[in-house]
C-alpha positions as CSV (number, residue, x, y, z in Angstrom):
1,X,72.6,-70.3,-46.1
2,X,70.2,-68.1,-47.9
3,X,67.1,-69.2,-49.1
4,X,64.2,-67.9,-51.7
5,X,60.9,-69.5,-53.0
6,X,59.1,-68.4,-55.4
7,X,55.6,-69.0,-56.4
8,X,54.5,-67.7,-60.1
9,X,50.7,-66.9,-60.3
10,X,49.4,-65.6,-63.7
11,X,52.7,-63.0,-65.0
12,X,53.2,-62.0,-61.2
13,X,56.2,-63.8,-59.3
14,X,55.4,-64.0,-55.6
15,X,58.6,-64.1,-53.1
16,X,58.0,-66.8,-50.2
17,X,61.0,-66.6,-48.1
18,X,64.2,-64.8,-48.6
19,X,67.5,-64.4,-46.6
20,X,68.8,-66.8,-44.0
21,X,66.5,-69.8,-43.5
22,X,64.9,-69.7,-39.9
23,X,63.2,-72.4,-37.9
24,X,59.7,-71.9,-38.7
25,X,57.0,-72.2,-35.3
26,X,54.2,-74.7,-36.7
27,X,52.5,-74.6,-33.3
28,X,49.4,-73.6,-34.8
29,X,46.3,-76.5,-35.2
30,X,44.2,-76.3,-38.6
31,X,40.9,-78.4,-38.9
32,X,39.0,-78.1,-42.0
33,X,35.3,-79.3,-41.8
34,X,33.7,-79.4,-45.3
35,X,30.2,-78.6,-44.4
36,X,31.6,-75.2,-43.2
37,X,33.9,-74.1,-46.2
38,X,36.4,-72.9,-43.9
39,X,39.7,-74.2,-42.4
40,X,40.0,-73.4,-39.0
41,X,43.0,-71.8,-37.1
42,X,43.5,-72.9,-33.4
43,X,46.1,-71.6,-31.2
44,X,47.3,-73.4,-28.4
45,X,46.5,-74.5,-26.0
46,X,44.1,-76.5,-27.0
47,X,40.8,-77.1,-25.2
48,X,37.6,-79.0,-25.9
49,X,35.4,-76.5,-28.0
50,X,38.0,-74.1,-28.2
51,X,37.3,-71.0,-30.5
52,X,38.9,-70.3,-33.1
53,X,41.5,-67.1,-34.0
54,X,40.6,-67.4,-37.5
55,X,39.1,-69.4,-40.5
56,X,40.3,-69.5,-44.1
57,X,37.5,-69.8,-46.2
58,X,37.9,-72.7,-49.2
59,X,35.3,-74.8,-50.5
60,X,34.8,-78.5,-48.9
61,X,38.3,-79.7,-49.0
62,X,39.1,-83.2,-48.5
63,X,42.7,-82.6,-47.5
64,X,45.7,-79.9,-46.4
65,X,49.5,-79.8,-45.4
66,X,52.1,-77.6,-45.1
67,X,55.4,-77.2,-46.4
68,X,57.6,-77.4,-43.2
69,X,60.7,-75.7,-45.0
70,X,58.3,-72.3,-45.8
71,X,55.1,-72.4,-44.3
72,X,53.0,-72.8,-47.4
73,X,49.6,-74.6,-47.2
74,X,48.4,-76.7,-49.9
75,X,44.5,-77.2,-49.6
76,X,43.2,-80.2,-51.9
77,X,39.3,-79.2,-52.8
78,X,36.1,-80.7,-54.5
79,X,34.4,-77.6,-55.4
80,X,36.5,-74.4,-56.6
81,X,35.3,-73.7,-60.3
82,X,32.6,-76.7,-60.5
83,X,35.8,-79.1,-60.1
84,X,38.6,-81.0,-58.3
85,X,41.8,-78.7,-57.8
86,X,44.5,-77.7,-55.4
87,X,45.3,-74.2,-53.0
88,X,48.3,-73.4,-52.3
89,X,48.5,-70.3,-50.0
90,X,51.4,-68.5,-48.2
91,X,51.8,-67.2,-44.8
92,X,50.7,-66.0,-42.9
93,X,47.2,-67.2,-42.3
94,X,44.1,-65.0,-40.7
95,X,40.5,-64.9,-42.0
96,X,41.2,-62.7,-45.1
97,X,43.6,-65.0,-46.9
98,X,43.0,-66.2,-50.7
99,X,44.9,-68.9,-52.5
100,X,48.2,-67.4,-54.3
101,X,47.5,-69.7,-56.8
102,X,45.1,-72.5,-57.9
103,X,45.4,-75.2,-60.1
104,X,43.0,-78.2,-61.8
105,X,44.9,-80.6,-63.7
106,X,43.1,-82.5,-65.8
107,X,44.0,-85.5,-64.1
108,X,43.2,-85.6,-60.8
109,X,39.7,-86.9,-59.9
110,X,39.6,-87.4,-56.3
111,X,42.1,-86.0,-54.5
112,X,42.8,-87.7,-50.8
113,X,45.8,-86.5,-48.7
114,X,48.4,-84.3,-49.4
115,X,52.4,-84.5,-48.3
116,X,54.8,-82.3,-49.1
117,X,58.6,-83.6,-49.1
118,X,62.1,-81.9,-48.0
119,X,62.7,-80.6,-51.7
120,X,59.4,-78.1,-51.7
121,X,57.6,-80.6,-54.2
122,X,53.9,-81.6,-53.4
123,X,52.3,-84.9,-53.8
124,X,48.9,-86.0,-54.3
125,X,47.2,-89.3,-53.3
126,X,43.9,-89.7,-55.9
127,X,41.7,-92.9,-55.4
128,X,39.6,-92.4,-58.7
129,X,42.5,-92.0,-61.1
130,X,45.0,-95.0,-58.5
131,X,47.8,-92.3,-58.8
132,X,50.0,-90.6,-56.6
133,X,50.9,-87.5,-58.5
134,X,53.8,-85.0,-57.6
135,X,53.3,-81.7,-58.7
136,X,56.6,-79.4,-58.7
137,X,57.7,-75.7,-58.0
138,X,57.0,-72.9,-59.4
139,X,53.4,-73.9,-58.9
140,X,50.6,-72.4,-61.5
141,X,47.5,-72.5,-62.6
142,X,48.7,-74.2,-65.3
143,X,50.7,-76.4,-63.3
144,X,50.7,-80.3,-64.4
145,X,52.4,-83.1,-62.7
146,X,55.1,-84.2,-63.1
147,X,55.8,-87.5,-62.0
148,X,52.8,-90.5,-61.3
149,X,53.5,-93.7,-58.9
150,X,50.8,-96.4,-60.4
151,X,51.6,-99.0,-58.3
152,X,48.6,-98.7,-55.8
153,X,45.5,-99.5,-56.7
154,X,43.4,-97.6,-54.7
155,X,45.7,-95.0,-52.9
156,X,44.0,-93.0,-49.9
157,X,46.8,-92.2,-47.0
158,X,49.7,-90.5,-48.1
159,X,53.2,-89.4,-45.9
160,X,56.4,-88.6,-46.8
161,X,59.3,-88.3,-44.1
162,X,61.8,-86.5,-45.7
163,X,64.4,-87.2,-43.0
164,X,64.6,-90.8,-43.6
165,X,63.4,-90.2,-47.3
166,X,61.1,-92.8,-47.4
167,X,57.2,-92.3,-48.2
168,X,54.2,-94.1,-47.4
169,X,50.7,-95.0,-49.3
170,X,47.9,-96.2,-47.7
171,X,45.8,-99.0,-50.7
172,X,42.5,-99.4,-50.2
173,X,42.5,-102.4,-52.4
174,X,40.1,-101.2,-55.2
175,X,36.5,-100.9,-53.2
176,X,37.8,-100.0,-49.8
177,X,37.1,-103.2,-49.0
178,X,40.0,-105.0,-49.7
179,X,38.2,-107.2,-52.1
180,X,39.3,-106.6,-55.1
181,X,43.0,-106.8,-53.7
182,X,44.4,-107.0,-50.5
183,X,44.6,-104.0,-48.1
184,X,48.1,-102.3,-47.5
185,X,50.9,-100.1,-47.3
186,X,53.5,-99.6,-49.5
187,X,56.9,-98.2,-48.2
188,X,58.9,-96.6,-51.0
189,X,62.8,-95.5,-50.7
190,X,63.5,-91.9,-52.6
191,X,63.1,-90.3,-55.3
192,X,59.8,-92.1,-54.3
193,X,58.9,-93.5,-57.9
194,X,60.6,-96.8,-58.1
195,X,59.4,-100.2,-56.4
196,X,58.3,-100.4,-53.2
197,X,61.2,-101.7,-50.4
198,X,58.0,-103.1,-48.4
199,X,54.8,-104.4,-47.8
200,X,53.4,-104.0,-45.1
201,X,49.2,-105.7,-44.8
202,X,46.3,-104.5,-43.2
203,X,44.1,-107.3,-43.4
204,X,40.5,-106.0,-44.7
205,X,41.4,-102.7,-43.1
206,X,41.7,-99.6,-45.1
207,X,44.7,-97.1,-44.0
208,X,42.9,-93.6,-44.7
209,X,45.8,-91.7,-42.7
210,X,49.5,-92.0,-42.3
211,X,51.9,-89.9,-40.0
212,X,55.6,-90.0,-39.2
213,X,56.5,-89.0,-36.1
214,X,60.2,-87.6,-35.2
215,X,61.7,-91.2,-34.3
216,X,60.9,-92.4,-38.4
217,X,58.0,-94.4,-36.3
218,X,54.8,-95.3,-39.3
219,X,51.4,-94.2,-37.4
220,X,48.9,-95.7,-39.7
221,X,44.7,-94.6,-39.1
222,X,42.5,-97.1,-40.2
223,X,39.6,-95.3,-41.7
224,X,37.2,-98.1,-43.0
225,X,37.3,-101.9,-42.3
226,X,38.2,-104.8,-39.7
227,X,40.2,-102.4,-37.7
228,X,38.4,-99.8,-37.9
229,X,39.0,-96.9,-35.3
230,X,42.6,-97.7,-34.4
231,X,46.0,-96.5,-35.1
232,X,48.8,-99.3,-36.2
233,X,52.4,-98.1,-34.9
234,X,55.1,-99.6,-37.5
235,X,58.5,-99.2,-36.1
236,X,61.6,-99.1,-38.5
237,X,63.3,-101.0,-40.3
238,X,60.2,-101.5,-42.3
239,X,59.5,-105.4,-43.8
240,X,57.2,-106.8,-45.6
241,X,54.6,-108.6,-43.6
242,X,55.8,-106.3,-40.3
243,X,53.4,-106.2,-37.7
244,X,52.2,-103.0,-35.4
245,X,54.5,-102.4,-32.4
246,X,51.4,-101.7,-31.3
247,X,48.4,-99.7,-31.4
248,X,46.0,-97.1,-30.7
249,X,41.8,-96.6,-30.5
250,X,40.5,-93.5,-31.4
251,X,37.3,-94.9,-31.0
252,X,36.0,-93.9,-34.7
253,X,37.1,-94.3,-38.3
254,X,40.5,-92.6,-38.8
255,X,40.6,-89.8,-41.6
256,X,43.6,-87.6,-40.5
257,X,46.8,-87.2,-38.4
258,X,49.0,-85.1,-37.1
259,X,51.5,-84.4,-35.1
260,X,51.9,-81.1,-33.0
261,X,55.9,-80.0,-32.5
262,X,55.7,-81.5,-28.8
263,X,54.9,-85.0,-30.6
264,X,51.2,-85.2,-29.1
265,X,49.2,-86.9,-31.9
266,X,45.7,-85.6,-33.1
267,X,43.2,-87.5,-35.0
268,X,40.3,-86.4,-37.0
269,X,37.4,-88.9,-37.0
270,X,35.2,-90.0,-39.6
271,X,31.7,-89.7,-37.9
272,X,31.9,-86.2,-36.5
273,X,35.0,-84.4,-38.3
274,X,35.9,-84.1,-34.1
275,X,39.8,-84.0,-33.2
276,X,40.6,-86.0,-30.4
277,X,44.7,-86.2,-28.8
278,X,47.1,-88.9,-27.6
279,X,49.4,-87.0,-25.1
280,X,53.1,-87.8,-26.2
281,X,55.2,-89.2,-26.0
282,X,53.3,-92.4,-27.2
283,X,55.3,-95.6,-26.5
284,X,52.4,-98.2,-25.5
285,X,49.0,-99.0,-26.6
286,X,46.5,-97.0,-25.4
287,X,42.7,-97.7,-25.3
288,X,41.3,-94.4,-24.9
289,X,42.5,-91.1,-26.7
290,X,44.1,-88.7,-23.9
291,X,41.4,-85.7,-24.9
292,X,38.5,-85.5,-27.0
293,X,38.6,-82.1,-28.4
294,X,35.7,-82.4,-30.7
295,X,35.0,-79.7,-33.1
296,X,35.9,-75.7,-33.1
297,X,33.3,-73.8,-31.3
298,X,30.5,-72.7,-33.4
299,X,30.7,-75.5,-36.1
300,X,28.6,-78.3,-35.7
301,X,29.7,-81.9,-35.3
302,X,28.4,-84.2,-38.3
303,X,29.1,-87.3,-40.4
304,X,31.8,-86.7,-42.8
305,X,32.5,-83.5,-41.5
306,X,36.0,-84.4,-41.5
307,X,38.0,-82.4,-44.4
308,X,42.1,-82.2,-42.8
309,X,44.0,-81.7,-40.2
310,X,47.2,-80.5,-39.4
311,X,49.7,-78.3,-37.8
312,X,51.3,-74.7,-39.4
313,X,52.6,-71.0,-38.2
């Protein structure tokens, strides 16, 4: 089956892919650290301090993801033009890459994660405006959404497993504190804007990154709260009330996750913006990540460093 994607950017039409649809290699690990307005490309494998094979410069981004189907990299941001907007950029990816196209809606204030599900459509968890927004091809820079979830109240993590076509939204409860409302994750069935199928509580823990690993398993990093530092392993059938199979320490707030195509899980962590690994395949609780890979050589490890992580050609 032959395949084409388009992405319009001012009057100029910019072909993606075209032809038959090949298995794209997504082997590649990119960390964006804010402070350094770049993303950074790894290759494998990967050490501690390992130096990068390039950096895409963007302006402090608070998340990225790419399109599994194409390759595309979306690249949420806090400062292109004076205000919030989203990158999206095609393959492939060395140090002189520029956005195809950017857009600022109006709407979004404070974008959070990014997930991108099996139909080529991009959604956007916001914690100031308590939407999820889904923003659809052709992208532009005039692009708006065109679809809003409202049930969370304060939604940070975000995931979408398009295999088992369910999504996933980490609420922070209103102050990330779980005072105003309870702490939680919502599991919703497709086409991802009707009422949630489950539940699932966090306590006073704040679920600031969500991953779905091949077997439809719910990794949930808990960024701020009681449990802060671990990562809660929901197995399916999701229920309301389900509790974690059971769970991981990454030893530091939570504020990415990913999955490389061997199904080791990497973490990004709140203090540094530092990586660290669980070797897969992960079927226990674990006390201690399997590798602390820290931060690309020549950046510099700091608090809220952390700006997205994940894995792309």
């Amino acid at each position: 089956m032959s395949r084409l994607r388009i992405l319009f950017v001012g009057a100029a039409v910019l072909a993606l892919a075209a032809g038959p649809a090949a298995p794209l290699s997504l082997g590649r690990m990119y960390v964006a650290q804010c402070f350094s307005n770049r993303v950074f490309i790894l290759a494998p494998p990967f050490s501690p301090r390992r130096l990068p094979v390039g950096a895409v410069a963007q302006a402090c981004t608070n998340a990225l993801a790419f399109d599994p189907s194409n390759g595309m990299m979306a690249v949420a941001s806090g400062a292109v033009f004076g205000k919030l907007s989203i990158s999206v950029y095609s393959p492939p990816f060395t140090s002189a890459s520029v956005p195809a196209v950017t857009f600022a809606p109006p709407k979004l204030q404070h974008p959070r994660q990014l997930a991108w599900d099996g139909a080529g459509n991009l959604w956007v968890s916001d914690d100031l405006s308590n939407r999820v927004y889904e923003f659809r091809p052709p992208f532009s820079a005039s692009s708006k959404p065109a679809a809003a979830i409202t049930i969370a109240m304060q939604p940070i993590g975000l995931a979408v497993d398009s295999a088992i076509r369910l999504m996933f939204i980490g609420d922070a409860g209103g102050t990330r504190t779980c005072a105003a409302a309870p702490c939680r994750i919502y599991v919703i069935p497709y086409p991802y804007t009707s009422a949630p199928m489950a539940t699932i509580p966090l306590e006073k823990s704040v679920s600031t990154a969500l991953a779905v690993d091949r077997r439809g398993r719910l990794f949930a990093g808990i960024g701020y709260g009681k449990f802060k530092g671990s990562i809660r392993v929901y197995a399916p059938p999701f229920a309301t009330g389900q509790k974690p199979a059971f769970t991981l320490d990454a030893g530091d707030g939570v504020m990415a996750l990913a999955f490389d195509p061997a199904q080791n899980l990497y973490a990004q962590l709140f203090s540094t913006g530092g990586v660290v690994r669980f070797n897969g395949p992960i079927t226990r609780s674990l006390a201690a990540p399997s590798m602390r890979l820290g931060c690309p050589r020549a950046v510099t490890c700091r608090k809220k460093n952390w700006a997205g992580l994940a894995f792309g050609p």
